[in-house]
DOKOLTOR-113090 format. One record per residue (C-alpha): x, y, z; residue number from 1; residue in three letters. Coordinates in pm, whole numbers, m for minus. Each point is the difference from the previous one (the first is absolute). Layout:
N
NODE       c1       c2       c3   num   residuo
NODE        X        Y        Z   NUM       ala
...
% end
This chain:
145
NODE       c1       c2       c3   num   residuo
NODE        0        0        0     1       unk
NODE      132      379      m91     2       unk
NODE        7      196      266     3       unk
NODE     m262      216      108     4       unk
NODE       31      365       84     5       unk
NODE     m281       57      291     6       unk
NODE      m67      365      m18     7       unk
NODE     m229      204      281     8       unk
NODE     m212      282     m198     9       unk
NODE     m275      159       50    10       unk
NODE     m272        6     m257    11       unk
NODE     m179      345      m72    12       unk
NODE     m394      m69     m173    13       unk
NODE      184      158     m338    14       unk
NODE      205     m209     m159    15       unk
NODE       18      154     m365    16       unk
NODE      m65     m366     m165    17       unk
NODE     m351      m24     m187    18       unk
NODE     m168     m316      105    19       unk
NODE      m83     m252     m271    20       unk
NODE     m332        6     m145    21       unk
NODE     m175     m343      104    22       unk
NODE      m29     m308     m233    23       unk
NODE     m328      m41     m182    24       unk
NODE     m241     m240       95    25       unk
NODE       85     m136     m329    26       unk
NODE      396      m16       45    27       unk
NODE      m84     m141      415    28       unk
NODE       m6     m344       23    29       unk
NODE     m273     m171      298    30       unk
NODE      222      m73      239    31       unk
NODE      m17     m383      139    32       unk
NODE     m116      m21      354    33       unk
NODE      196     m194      215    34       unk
NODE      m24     m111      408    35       unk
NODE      211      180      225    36       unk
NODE      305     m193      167    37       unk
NODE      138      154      281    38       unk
NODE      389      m16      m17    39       unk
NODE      205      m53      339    40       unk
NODE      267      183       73    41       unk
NODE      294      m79      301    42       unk
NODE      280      244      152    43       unk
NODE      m64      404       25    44       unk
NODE     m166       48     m258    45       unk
NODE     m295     m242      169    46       unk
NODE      m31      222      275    47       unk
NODE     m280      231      144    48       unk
NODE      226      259       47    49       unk
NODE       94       m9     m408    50       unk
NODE     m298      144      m92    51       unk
NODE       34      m57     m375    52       unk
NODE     m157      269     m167    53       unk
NODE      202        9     m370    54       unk
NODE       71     m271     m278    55       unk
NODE      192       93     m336    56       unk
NODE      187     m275     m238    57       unk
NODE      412       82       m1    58       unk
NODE       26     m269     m360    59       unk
NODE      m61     m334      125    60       unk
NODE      m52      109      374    61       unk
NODE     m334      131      231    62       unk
NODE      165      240      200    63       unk
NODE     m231       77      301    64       unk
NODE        0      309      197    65       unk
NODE      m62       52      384    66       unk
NODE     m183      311      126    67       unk
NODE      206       29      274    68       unk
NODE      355     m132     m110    69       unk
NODE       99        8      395    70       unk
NODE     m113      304       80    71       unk
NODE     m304       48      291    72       unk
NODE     m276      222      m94    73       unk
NODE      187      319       48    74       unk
NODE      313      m75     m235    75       unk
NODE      201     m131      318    76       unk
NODE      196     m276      m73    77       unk
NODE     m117     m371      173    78       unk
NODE      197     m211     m187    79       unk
NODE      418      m17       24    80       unk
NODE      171      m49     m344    81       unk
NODE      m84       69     m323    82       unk
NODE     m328      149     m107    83       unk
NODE     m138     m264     m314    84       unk
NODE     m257      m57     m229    85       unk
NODE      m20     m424     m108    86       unk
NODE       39     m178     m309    87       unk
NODE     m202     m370     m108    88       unk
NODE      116      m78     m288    89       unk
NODE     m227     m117     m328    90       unk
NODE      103     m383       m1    91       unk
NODE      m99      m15      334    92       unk
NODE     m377      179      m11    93       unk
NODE      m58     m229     m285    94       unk
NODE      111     m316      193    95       unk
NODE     m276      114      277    96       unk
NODE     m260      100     m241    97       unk
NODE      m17     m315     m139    98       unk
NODE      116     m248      312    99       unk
NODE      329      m86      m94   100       unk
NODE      123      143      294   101       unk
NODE     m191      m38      336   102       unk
NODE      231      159      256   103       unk
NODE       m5      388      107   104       unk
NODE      167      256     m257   105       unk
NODE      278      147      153   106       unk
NODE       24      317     m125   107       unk
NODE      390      189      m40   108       unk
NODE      115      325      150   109       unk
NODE      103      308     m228   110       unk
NODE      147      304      208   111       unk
NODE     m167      308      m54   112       unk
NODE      242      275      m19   113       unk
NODE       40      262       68   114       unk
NODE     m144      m28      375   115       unk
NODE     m354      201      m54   116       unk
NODE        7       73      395   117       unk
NODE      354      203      m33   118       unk
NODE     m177      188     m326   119       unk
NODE     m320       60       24   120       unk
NODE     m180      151      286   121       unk
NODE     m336      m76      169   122       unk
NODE       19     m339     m213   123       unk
NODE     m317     m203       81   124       unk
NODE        5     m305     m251   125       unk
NODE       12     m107     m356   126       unk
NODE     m307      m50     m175   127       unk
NODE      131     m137     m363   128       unk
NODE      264      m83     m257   129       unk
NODE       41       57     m337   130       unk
NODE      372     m152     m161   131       unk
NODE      111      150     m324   132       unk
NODE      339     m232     m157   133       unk
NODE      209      m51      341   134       unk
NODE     m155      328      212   135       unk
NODE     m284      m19      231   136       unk
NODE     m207      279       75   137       unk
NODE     m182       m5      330   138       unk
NODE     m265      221      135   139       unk
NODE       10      121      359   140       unk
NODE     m300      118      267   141       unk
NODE      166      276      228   142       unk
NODE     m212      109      303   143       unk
NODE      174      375      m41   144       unk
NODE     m150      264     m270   145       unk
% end
């Protein structure tokens, strides 16, 4: 896997990009409706306290995001170490999806640099993810004006 750039930004509601117009009914194709199958996951990523509130593919991996990434609800740091975000990688969802693996996915750590809690004040949490090549682009809740 490249390595991925994990940049803290926040988003303002202009971006300057036009959204794309939405297919046609014509050009839409009925999507098939399938059952939901919940997928387990095991280490850090499985906790409570992870509060998963982002998902964005990084090429053949689901990188998932965690609102808090340490931090309490006032940008104070809980957690010693690195802040990260977690990787499962493609093979592996698949195997799950369709029962070729049965135990828990363990999802990877990716540092999140730089440390959001040293650069941006009045930091609350991170609500989503968007990954463009090898940068991510996180947006961030502060509790300050």
């Amino acid at each position: 896997m490249a390595a991925m750039t994990v940049v803290a930004a926040v988003v303002g509601a202009c971006c300057g990009a036009r959204p794309r117009p939405a297919p046609s009914a014509e050009e839409a194709p009925e999507p098939a409706e399938l059952p939901v199958k919940e997928l387990a996951l095991s280490g850090p990523a499985a906790s409570d306290d992870a509060e998963l509130s982002g998902l964005a593919w990084h090429g053949d991996d689901l990188i998932l995001l965690p609102e808090r990434l340490g931090l309490d609800e006032r940008g104070k740091r809980l957690v010693a170490g690195e802040q990260v975000v977690y990787a499962i990688a493609k093979a592996d969802l698949e195997a799950a999806i369709d029962g070729r693996r049965v135990d828990a996915l363990a999802p990877r750590a990716i540092p999140v640099v730089p440390d959001v809690t040293r650069a941006i004040e009045g930091i609350d949490g991170f609500e989503a993810i968007a990954i463009d090549g090898d940068d991510a682009y996180l947006t961030i809740e502060t509790y300050q004006n």
